[in-house]
TIZA-66591 format. One line per field, with one value per residue (C-alpha): x, y, z; residue in three letters. Coordinates in nm, 2 decimals. Example, Ala and Ser with C-alpha at 12.3 -4.5 7.8 and 13.67 -1.06 7.14 Angstrom:
REM residues 2
xx c(1.23;1.37)
yy c(-0.45;-0.11)
zz c(0.78;0.71)
resn c(ALA;SER)
***
This chain:
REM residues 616
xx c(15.53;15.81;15.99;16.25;16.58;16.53;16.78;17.05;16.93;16.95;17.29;17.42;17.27;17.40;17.76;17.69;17.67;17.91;18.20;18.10;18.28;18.00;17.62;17.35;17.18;16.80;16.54;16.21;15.97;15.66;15.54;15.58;15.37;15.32;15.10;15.04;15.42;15.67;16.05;16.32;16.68;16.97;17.35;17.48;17.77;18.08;18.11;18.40;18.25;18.25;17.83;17.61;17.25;17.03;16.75;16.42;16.24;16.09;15.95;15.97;15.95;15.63;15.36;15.49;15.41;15.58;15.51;15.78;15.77;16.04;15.69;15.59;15.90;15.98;16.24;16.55;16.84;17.21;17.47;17.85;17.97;17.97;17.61;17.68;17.44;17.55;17.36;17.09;16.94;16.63;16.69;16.40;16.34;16.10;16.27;16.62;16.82;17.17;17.45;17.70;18.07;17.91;18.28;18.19;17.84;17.71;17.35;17.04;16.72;16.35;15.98;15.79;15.42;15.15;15.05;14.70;14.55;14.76;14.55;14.77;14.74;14.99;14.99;15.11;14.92;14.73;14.95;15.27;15.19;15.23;14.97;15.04;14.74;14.86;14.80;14.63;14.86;15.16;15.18;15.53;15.62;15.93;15.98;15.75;16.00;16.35;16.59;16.95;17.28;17.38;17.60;17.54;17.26;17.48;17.53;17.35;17.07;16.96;16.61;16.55;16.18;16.04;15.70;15.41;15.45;15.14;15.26;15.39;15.59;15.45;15.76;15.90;16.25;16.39;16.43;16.82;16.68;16.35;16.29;15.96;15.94;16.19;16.23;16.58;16.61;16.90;16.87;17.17;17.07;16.86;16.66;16.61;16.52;16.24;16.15;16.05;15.72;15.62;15.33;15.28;14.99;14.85;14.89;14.61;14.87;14.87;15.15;15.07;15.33;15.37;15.60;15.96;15.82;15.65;15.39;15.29;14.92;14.85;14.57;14.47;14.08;13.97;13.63;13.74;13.57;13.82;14.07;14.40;14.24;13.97;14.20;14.43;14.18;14.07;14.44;14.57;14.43;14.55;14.93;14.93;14.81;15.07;15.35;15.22;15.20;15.54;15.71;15.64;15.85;15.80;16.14;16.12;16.16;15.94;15.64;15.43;15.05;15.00;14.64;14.53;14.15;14.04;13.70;13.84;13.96;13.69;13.97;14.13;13.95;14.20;14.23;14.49;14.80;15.19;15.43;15.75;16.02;15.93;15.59;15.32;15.08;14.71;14.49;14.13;13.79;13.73;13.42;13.23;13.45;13.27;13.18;13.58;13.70;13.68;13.91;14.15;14.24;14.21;14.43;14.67;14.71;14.84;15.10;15.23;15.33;15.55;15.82;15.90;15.90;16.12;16.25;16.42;16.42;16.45;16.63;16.96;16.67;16.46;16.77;16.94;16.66;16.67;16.47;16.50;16.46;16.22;16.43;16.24;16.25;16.04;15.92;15.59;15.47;15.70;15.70;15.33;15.19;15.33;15.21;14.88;14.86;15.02;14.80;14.47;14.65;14.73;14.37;14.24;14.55;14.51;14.12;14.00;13.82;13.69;13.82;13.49;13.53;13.89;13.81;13.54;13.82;14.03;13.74;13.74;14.06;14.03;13.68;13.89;14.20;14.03;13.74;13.90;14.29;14.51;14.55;14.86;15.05;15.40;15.40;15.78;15.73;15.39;15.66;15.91;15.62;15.43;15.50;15.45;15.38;15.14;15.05;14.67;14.73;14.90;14.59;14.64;14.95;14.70;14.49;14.67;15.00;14.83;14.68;15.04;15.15;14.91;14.99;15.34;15.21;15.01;15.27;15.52;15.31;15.23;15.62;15.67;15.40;15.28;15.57;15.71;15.48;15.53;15.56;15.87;15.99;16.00;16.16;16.45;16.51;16.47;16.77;16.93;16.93;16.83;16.81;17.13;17.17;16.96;16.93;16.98;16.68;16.77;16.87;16.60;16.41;16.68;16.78;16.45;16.50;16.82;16.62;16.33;16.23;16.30;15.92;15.86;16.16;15.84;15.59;15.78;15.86;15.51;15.29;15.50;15.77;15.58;15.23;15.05;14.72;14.71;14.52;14.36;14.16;14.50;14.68;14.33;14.30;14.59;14.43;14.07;13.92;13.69;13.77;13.38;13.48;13.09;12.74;12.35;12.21;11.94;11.95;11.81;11.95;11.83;11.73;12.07;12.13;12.50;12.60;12.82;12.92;12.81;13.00;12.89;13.02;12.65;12.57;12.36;12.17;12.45;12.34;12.04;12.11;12.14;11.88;11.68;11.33;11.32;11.45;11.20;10.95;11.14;11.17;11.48;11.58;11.95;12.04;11.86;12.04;12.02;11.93;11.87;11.75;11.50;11.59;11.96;12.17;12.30;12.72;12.96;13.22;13.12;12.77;12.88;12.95;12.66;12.44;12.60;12.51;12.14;12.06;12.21;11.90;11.66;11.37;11.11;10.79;11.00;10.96;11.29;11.22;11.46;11.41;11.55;11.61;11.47;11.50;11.17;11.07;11.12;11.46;11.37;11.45;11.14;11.22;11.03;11.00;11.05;10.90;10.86;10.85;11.19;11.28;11.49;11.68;11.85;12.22;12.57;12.87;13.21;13.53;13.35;13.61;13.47;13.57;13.54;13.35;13.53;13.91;14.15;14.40;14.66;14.43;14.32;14.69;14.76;14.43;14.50;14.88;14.76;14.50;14.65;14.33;14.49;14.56;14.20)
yy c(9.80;9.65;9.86;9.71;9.78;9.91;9.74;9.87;10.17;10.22;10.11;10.35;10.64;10.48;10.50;10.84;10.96;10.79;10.90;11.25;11.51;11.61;11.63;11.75;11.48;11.56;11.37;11.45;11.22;11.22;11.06;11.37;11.62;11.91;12.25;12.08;12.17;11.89;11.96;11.93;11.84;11.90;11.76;12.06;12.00;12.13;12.51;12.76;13.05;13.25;13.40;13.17;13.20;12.95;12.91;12.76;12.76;13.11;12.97;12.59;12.48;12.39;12.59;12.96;13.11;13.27;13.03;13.15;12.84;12.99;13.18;12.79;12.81;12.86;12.88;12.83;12.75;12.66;12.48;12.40;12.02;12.07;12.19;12.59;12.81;13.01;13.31;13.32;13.64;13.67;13.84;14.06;13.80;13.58;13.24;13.37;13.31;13.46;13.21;13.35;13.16;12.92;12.78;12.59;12.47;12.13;12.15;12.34;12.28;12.45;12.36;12.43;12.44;12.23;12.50;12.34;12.44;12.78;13.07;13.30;13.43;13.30;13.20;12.78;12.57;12.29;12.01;12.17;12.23;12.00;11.80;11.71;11.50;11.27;10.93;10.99;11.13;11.34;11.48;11.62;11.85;11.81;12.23;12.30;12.14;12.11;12.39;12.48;12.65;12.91;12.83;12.43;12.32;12.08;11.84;11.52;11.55;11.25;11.24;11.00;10.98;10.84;10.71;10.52;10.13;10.10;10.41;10.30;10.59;10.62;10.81;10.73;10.76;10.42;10.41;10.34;10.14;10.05;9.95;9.90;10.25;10.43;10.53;10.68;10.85;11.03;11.28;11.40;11.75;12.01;11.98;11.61;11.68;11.92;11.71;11.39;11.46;11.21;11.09;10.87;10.66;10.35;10.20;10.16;10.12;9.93;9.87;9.87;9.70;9.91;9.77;9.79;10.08;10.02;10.27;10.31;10.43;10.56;10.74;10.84;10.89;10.94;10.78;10.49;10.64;10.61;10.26;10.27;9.99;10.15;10.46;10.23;10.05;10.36;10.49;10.13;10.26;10.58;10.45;10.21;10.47;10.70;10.39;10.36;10.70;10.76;10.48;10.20;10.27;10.51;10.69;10.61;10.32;10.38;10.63;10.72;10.88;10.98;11.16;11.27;11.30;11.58;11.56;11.66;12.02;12.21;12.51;12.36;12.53;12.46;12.13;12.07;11.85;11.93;11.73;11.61;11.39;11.03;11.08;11.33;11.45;11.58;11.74;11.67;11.70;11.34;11.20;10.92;10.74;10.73;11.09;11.18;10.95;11.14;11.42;11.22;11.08;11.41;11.58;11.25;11.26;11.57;11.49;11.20;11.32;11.57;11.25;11.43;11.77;11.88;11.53;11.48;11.86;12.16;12.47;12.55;12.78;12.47;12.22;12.42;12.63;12.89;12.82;13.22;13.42;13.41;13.33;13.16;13.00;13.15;12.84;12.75;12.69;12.35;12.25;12.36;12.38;12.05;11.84;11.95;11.85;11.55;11.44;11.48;11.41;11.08;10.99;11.04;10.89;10.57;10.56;10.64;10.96;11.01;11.30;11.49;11.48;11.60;11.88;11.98;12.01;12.26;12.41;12.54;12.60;12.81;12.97;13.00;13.14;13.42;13.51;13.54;13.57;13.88;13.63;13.87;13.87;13.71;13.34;13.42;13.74;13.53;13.24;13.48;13.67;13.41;13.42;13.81;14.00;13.81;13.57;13.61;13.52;13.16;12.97;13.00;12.78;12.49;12.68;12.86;12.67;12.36;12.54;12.65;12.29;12.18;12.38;12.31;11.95;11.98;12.26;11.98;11.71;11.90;11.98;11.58;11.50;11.31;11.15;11.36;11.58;11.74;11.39;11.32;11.68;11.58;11.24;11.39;11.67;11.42;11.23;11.56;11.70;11.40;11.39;11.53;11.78;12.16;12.39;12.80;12.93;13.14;12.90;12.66;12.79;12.76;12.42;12.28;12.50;12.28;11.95;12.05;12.33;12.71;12.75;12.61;12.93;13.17;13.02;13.06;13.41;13.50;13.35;13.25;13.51;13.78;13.94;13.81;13.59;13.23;13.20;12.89;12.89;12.84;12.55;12.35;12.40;12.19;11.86;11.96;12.07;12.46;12.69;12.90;13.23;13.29;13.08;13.12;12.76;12.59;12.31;12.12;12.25;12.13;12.49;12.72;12.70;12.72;12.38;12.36;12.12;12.08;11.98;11.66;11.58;11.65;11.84;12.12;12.46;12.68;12.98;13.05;13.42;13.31;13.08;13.03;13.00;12.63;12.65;12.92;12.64;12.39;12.62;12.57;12.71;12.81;12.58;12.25;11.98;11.74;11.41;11.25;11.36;11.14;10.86;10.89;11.01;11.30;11.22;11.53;11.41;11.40;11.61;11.83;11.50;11.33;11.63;11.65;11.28;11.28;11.58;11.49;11.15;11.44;11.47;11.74;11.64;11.46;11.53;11.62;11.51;11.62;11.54;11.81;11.79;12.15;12.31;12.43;12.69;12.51;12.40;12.09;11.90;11.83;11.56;11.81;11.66;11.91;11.85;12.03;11.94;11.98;12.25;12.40;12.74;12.97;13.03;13.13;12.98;13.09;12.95;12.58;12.36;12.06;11.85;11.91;11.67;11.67;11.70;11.74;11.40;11.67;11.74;11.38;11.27;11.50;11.47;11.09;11.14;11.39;11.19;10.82;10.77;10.53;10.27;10.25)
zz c(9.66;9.50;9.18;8.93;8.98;9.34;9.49;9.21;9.23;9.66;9.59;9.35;9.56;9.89;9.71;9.56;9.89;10.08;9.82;9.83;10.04;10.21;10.20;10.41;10.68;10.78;11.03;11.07;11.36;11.24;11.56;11.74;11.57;11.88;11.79;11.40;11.42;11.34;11.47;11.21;11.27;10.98;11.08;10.82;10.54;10.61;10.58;10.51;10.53;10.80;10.74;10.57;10.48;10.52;10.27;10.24;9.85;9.75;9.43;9.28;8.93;8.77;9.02;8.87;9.16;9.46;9.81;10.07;10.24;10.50;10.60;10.77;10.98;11.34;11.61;11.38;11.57;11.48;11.75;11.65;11.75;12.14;12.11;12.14;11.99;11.73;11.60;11.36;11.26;11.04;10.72;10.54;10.32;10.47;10.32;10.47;10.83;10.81;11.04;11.20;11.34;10.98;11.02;11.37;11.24;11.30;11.35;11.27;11.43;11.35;11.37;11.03;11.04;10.76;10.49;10.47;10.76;10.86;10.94;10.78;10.46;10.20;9.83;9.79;9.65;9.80;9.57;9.63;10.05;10.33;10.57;10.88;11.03;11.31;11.31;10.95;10.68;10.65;10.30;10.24;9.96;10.07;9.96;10.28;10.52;10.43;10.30;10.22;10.27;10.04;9.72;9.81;9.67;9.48;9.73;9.83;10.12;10.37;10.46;10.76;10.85;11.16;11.12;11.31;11.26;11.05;10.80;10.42;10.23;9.88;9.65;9.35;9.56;9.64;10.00;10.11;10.42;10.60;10.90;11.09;11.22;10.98;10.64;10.45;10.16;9.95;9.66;9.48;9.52;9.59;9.26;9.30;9.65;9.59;9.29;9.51;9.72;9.96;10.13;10.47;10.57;10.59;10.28;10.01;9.69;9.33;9.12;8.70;8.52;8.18;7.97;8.19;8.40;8.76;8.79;9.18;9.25;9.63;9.77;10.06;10.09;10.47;10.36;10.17;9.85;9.62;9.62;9.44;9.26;9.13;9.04;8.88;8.69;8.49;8.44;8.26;7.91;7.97;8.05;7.79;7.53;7.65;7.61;7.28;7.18;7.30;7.03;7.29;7.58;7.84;7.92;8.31;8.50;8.75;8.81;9.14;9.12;9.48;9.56;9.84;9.84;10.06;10.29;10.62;10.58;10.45;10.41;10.13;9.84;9.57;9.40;9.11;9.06;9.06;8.85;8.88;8.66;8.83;9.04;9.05;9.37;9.37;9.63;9.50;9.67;9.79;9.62;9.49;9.29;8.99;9.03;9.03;8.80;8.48;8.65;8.82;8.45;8.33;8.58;8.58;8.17;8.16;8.49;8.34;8.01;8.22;8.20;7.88;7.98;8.18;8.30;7.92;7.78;7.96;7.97;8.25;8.40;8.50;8.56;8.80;8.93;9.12;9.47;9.59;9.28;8.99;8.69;8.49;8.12;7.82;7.68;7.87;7.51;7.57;7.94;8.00;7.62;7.49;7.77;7.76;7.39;7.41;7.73;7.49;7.17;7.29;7.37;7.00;6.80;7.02;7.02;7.36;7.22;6.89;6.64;6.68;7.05;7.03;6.77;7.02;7.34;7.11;7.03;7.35;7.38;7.15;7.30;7.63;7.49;7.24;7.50;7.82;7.79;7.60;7.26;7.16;7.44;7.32;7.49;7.60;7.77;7.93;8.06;8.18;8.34;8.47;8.87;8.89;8.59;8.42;8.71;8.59;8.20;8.34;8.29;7.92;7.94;7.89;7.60;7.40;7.48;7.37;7.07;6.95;6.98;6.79;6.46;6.51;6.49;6.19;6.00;6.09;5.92;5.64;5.56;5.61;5.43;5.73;5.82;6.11;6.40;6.69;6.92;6.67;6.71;7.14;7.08;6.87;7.13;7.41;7.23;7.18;7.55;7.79;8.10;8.21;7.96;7.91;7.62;7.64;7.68;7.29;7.15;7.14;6.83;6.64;6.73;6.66;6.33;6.24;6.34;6.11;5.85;5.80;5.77;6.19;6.29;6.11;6.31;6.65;6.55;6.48;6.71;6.99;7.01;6.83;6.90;6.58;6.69;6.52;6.16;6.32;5.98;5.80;6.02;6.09;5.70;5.64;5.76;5.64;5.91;5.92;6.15;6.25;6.41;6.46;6.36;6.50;6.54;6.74;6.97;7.28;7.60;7.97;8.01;8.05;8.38;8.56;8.71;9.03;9.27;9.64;9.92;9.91;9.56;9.35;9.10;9.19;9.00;9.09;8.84;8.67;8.54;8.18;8.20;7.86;7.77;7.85;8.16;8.27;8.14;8.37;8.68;8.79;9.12;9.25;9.50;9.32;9.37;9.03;9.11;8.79;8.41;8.23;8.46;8.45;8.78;8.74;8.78;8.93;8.73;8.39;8.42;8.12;7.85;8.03;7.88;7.59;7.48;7.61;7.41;7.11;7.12;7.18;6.95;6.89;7.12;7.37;7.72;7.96;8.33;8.59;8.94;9.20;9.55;9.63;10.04;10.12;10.36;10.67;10.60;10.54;10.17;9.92;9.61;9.30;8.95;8.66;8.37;8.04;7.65;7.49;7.29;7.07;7.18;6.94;7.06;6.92;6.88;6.88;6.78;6.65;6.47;6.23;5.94;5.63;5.45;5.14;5.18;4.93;4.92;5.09;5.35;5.44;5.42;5.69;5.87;5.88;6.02;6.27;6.42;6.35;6.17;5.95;6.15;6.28)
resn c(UNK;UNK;UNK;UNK;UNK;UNK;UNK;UNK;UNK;UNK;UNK;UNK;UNK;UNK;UNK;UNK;UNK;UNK;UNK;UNK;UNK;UNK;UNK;UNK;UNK;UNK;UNK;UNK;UNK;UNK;UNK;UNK;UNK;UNK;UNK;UNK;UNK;UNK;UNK;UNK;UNK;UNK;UNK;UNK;UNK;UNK;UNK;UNK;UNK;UNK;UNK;UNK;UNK;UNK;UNK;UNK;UNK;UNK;UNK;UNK;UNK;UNK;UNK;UNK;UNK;UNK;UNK;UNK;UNK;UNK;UNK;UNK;UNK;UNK;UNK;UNK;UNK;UNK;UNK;UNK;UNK;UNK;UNK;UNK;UNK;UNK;UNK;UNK;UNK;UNK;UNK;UNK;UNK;UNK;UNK;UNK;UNK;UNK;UNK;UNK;UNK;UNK;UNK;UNK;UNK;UNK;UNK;UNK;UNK;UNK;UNK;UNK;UNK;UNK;UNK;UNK;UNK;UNK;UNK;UNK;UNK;UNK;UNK;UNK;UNK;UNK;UNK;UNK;UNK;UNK;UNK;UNK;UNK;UNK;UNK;UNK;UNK;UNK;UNK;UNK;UNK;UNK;UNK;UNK;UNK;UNK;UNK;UNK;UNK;UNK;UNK;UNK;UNK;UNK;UNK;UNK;UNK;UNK;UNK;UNK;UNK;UNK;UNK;UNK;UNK;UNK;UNK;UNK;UNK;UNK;UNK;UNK;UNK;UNK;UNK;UNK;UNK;UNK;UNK;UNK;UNK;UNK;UNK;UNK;UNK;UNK;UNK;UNK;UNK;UNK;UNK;UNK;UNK;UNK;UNK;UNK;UNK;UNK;UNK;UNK;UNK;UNK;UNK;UNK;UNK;UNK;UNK;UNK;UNK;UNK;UNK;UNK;UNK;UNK;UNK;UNK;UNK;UNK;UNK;UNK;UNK;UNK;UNK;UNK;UNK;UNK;UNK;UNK;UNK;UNK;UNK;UNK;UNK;UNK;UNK;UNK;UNK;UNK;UNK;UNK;UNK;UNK;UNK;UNK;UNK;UNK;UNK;UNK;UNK;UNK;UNK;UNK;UNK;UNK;UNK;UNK;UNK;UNK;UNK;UNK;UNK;UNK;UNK;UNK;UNK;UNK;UNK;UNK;UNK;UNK;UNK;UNK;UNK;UNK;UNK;UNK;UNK;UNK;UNK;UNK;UNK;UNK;UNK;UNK;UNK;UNK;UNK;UNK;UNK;UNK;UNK;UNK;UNK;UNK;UNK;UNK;UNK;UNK;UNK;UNK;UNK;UNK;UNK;UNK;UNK;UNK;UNK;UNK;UNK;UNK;UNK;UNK;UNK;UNK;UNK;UNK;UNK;UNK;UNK;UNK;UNK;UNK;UNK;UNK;UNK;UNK;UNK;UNK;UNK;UNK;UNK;UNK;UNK;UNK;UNK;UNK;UNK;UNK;UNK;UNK;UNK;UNK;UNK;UNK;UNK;UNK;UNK;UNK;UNK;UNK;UNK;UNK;UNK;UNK;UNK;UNK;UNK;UNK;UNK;UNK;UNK;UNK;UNK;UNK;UNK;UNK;UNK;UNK;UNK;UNK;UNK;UNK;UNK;UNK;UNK;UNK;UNK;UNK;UNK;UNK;UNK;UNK;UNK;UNK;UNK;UNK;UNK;UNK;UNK;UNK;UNK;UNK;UNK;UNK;UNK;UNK;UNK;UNK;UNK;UNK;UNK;UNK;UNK;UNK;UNK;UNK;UNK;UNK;UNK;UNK;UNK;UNK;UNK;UNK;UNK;UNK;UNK;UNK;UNK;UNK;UNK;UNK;UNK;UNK;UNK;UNK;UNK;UNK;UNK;UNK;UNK;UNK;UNK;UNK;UNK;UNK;UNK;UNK;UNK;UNK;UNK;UNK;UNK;UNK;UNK;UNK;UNK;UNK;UNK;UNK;UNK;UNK;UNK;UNK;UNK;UNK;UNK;UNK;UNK;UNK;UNK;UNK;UNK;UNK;UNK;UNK;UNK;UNK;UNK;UNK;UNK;UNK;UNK;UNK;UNK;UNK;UNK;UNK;UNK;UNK;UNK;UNK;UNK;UNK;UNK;UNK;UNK;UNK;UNK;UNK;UNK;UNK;UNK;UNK;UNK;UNK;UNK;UNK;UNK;UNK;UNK;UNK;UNK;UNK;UNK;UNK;UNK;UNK;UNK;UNK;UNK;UNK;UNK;UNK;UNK;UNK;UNK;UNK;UNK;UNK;UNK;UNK;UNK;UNK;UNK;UNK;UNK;UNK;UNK;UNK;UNK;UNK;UNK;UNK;UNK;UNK;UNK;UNK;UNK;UNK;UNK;UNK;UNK;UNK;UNK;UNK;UNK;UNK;UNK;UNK;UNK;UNK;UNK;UNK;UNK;UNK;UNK;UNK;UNK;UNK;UNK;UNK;UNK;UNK;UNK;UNK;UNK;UNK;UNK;UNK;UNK;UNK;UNK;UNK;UNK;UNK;UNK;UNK;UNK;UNK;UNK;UNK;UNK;UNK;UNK;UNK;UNK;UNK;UNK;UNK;UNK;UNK;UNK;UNK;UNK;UNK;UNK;UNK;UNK;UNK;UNK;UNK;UNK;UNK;UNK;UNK;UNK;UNK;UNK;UNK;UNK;UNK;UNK;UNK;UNK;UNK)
***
């Protein structure tokens, strides 16, 4: 695929790199891939030291989490000009090899092993690993493969990649030469390098024109279940949403989506997504397309918006990051937070959900945040915590992060009186610190103080610096809407039971400990595998909201038919219909936002900034 200003672009960074004084110059043949090892080759920058270390990434931005890739690598070896060997010793830190005579070297040379499908234990994720599959795909984090010299991380890297004929390189770098069998690429540094995944194999690609920016979609499903097309389809509302949303230009010129859809390593048991300034990569179960869809656009919203944050604001912590020490930023609530609200925000204020619908996903946030996370723990001690510490509090990056975004959003609004939010808050900072810039990591309350009101430095010293839990009741208030700690209703319910996922991508009884009255009516059975309900096919992707809207057309004296597929004795599989009239089942719920039917003109002014309702 073709980008925009690709041909300027290869030309500033072949310049870039001829003028520097130096700059590392790697190849990689991915046509030679011996014990799932591929070899690696680095023609080394000039060095004055006498002892160097040579690094590869302990930790990388965005996954919070310590990977040790140097724990994938093998047989590293260094050689001065005339092909000597110098010495190499290991150091104890797995990511480390200390050079010796560093003056005299030329070249190192190791093997580094796929982290997909290694049978040792470690902790990367499956989106920020690598794959080597020959003559399939080669995904390449490029982290897992290529490393650096001590104190020069600075300077410009070469990737030259050696593919099969048939092989296309889906990045969002521009490519400084092709060939029929090879592939270059440059990156100014070390942080652009480890900020550029790429993935080989045969092509299946589509390009979305959004405004001025090229948006690339690739994927890679070994059973042709998912097309690029089909992918790319169902993320055009999303992109131009998120064009609109973002004051009708996206701040790149050029974006890459690159999934790989997994069906051929059953090891793989993570799925989830890892962002970076101009593309984003996914390892996801491969499915039925319309069975995945509804994830892939969830999991690709909340990516995308990442060309915000950090690409466009970010602290020195996150600029010039620290590959072999966890220093990290305190202000999750931002990089993590924000683009978690603005990914769902987005899809109310420009109509592709409706407000009851997006008052029900904070909801749950809120459920989530409250019920299963430590709601006082100070967001920046969480953040600076987050890859040791308080490793198992992460997840509420997305809940309560997003939660704290959106009171800033509507505190903002209400001190504007609807005429400035939390998405106008981003664009001023974005102006402020851009891409080339960063913030100190103290001194961002303060600045968003100056940019805004005395009342938003309270709010981050309560609730995000400080210990205090969020009077939801208070900030929803503003734009009319009740906060319900606690209420007993009744309702229709398919009987209680725990849904799951099999292996082959259907939606199966995966729990029946808390199964209600109803369901003991029904007689569901652990291990059913849902086939339809009243007629309807029961979808993976969406089974949840596919529930949700049948039983909210359920009437008292209707009948609920669900057909099973059910193992009997024998092994074999039995097709069982189960049948019983509906019901209602007393329940309680927790942490329930709605709207309040009568507003005051204050409230549905801000209500109607918030969630663009006046322009519907």
């Amino acid at each position: 695929m073709k980008f925009r200003n690709f041909l300027l672009l290869a030309f500033v960074a072949v310049s870039a790199f001829a003028h520097a004084q130096d700059g590392y110059k790697y190849s990689v043949d991915l046509t030679k891939l011996t014990n799932d090892e591929l070899k690696v080759e680095l023609l080394t920058p000039k060095v004055t030291r006498s002892e160097i270390i040579f690094y590869m990434p302990k930790i990388v931005p965005g996954t919070y989490n310590i990977s040790d890739f140097g724990k994938f690598v093998r047989n590293v070896k260094a050689y001065d000009k005339a092909g000597k060997s110098l010495p190499v010793a290991t150091q104890s830190d797995s990511n480390a090899w200390k050079i010796k005579n560093a003056t005299k070297l030329y070249k190192i040379e190791y093997t580094v092993e796929d982290t997909w499908d290694a049978k040792f234990k470690h902790n990367v994720y499956e989106m920020a690993g690598t794959n080597f599959e020959a003559g399939k795909n080669f995904a390449i984090n490029t982290c897992g493969i290529f490393g650096y010299l001590d104190g020069m991380k600075k300077l410009p890297f070469e990737l030259n990649f050696t593919r099969p004929v048939n092989f296309y390189a889906s990045t969002a770098m521009v490519p400084v030469s092709t060939s029929a069998e090879k592939d270059v690429f440059r990156c100014d540094n070390a942080d652009r390098l480890y900020d550029s995944p790429v993935m080989f194999c045969v092509p299946d690609t589509t390009t979305i024109k959004v405004g001025v920016t090229d948006v690339l979609v690739s994927v890679y499903s070994p059973k042709h279940l998912i097309t690029s097309k089909g992918v790319a389809d169902n993320l055009k509302t999303l992109l131009f949403a998120a064009k609109n949303y973002l004051g009708g230009k996206l701040p790149v010129n050029r974006y890459a989506f690159i999934y790989y859809f997994n069906s051929e390593q059953p090891t793989v048991q993570g799925q989830g997504a890892w962002e970076h300034s101009y593309s984003s990569f996914y390892s996801l179960r491969e499915r039925p397309e319309k069975d995945a869809m509804n994830q892939i656009v969830d999991f690709s919203s909340h990516e995308f918006f990442h060309i915000i944050t950090p690409l466009n604001i970010c602290s020195k912590e996150v600029r010039e990051f620290n590959f072999n020490k966890a220093v990290l930023s305190k202000h999750l609530w931002l990089y993590e937070g924000s683009t978690e609200y603005d990914a769902q925000h987005t899809q109310v204020t420009q109509g592709m959900i409706t407000p009851e619908e997006y008052l029900k996903r904070i909801s749950q946030k809120i459920f989530f945040s409250r019920k299963f996370m430590n709601d006082t723990l100070p967001f920046t001690e969480l953040s600076l915590g987050s890859a040791d510490k308080y490793n198992q509090q992460y997840y509420n990056v997305y809940q309560k992060g997003a939660l704290i975004n959106a009171c800033l959003d509507l505190l903002l609004n209400k001190l504007s009186g609807g005429n400035y939010g939390e998405h106008n808050l981003k664009h001023d900072l974005s102006i402020m610190y851009g891409p080339r810039n960063y913030f100190n990591d103290n001194e961002l309350f303060d600045k968003i103080t100056q940019l805004t009101y005395p009342e938003v430095r309270t709010f981050f010293s309560k609730y995000v610096e400080g210990n205090l839990a969020i009077p939801y009741e208070e900030y929803f208030g503003m734009a009319g809407v009740n906060y319900i700690v606690k209420r007993e209703t009744e309702s229709f319910t398919l009987g209680g039971f725990t849904a799951g996922v099999n292996e082959a991508g259907n939606v199966i009884v995966d729990n029946t400990r808390r199964i209600n009255e109803f369901g003991k009516k029904m007689g569901y059975q652990k291990g059913d595998e849902v086939v339809s309900v009243n007629g309807v096919a029961a979808n993976a992707g969406d089974f949840a909201q596919q529930a949700s809207k049948f039983l909210s057309t359920v009437k008292e004296g209707d009948t609920i038919t669900v057909v099973v597929k059910r193992k009997n004795t024998s092994g074999s599989i039995d097709t069982v219909t189960l049948s019983a009239p509906a019901m209602k089942i007393k329940k309680t719920e927790e942490h329930v936002l709605e709207f309040n039917p009568n507003p005051t003109p204050e409230q549905l002014k801000i209500r109607n900034a918030w969630l663009n309702l006046c322009n519907k």
